[in-house]
C-alpha positions in Angstrom: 85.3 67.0 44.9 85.6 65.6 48.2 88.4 64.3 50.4 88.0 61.5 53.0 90.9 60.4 55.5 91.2 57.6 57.7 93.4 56.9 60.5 95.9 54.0 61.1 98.7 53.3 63.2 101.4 50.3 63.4 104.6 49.4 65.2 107.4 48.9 63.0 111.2 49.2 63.8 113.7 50.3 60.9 118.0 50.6 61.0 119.7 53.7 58.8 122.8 52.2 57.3 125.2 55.5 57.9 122.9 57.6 59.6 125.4 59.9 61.7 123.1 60.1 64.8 121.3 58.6 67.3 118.9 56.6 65.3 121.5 55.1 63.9 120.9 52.0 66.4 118.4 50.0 65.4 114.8 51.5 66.7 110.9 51.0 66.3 108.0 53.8 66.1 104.4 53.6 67.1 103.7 55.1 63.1 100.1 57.0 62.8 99.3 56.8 59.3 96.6 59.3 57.6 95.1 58.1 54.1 93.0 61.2 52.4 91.3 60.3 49.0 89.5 62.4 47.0 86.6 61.6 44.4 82.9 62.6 43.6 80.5 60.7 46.0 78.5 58.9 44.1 74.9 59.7 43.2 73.1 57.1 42.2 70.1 55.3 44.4 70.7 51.7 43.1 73.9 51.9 44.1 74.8 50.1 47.6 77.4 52.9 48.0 75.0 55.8 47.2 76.5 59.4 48.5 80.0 58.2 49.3 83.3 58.8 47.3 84.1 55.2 48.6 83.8 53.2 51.6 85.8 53.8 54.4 85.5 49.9 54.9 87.1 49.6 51.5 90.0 52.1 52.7 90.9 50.1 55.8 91.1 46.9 53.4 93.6 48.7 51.3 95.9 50.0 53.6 95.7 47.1 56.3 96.1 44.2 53.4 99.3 46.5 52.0 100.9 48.1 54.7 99.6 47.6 58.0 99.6 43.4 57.8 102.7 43.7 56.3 104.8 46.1 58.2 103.2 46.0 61.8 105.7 44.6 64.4 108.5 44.2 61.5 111.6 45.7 61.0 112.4 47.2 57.8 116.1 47.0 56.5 117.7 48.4 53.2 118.1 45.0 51.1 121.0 47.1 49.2 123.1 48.2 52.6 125.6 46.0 54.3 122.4 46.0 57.2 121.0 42.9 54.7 123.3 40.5 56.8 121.9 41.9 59.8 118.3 41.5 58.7 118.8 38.0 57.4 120.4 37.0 61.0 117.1 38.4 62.5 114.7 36.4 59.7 117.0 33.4 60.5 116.2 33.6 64.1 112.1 34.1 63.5 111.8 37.8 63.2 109.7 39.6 60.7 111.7 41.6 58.6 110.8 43.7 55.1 114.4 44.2 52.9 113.4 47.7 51.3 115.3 48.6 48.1 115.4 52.5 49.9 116.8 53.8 52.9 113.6 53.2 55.7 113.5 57.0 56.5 109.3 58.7 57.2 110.1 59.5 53.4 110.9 57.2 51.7 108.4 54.6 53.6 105.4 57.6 52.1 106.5 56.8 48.9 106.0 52.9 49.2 103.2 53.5 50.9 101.5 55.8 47.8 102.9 53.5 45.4 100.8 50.9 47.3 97.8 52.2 47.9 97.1 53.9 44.5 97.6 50.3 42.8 94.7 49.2 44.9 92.2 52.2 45.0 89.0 52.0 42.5 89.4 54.0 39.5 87.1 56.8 40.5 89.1 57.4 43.7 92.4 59.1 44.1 95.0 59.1 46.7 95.0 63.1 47.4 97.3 62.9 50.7 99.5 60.7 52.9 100.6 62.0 56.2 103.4 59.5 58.8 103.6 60.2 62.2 106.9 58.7 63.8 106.6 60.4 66.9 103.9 62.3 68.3 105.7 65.6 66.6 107.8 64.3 63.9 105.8 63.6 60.8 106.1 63.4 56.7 103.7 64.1 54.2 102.8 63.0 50.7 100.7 65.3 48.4 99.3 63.8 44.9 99.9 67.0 43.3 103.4 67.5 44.3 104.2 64.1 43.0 102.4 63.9 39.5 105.1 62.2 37.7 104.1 59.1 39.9 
């Protein structure tokens, strides 16, 4: 078995609906996003992909077509919090803004990020590990075998 990563980052800002501390202002993050699958590379001469567990051009499709594209220079709102009039006066006056049915927290965005990716990945590839920078020391992390019941 072997594991593959690759690297992204985005800008995206996010508001806490009653978060008791400083972020509670509305606030963006340069995010650094870390996608590690896992698979068997693939042995097999006739194929184009011969001695890879997948492309790394196939990962950076993925992730840029489900969560960079989408959530780069946005701002993600809970759609359930009284901040869903706030992000519909922002979308009324041209921003880009993602309603979320979770509060945006590192966390919670890992596990719409997972939920993305693995949709997307080729059957003989797994989504092993998901790591989120917000800041340069202030990260989350996703393992597949921690979260199973996926």
């Amino acid at each position: 078995m072997i594991r593959i990563t690759k690297i992204f980052t985005f800008e995206t800002a996010h508001v806490l609906y009653n978060y008791d501390g400083k972020c509670k202002n509305m606030h963006g993050h340069s995010y650094k996003l870390f996608v590690t699958v896992k698979g068997e590379p693939i042995n097999d001469l006739d194929n184009q992909k011969n001695g890879m567990v997948v492309d790394f051009g196939d990962i950076k499709k993925i992730v840029k077509e489900e969560i960079v594209d989408i959530w780069d220079h946005s701002v993600l709102v809970n759609g359930a919090s009284p901040h869903k009039a706030l992000g519909e006066s922002l979308q009324d006056q041209g921003h880009k803004v993602i309603f979320c049915d979770y509060q945006p927290t590192c966390e919670n965005m890992l596990y719409e990020i997972a939920s993305k990716i693995k949709s997307k990945l080729p059957s003989h590839v797994q989504l092993a590990y998901l790591k989120l920078h917000e800041t340069e020391n202030s990260y989350g992390e996703w393992l597949a075998e921690e979260n199973w019941f996926e």
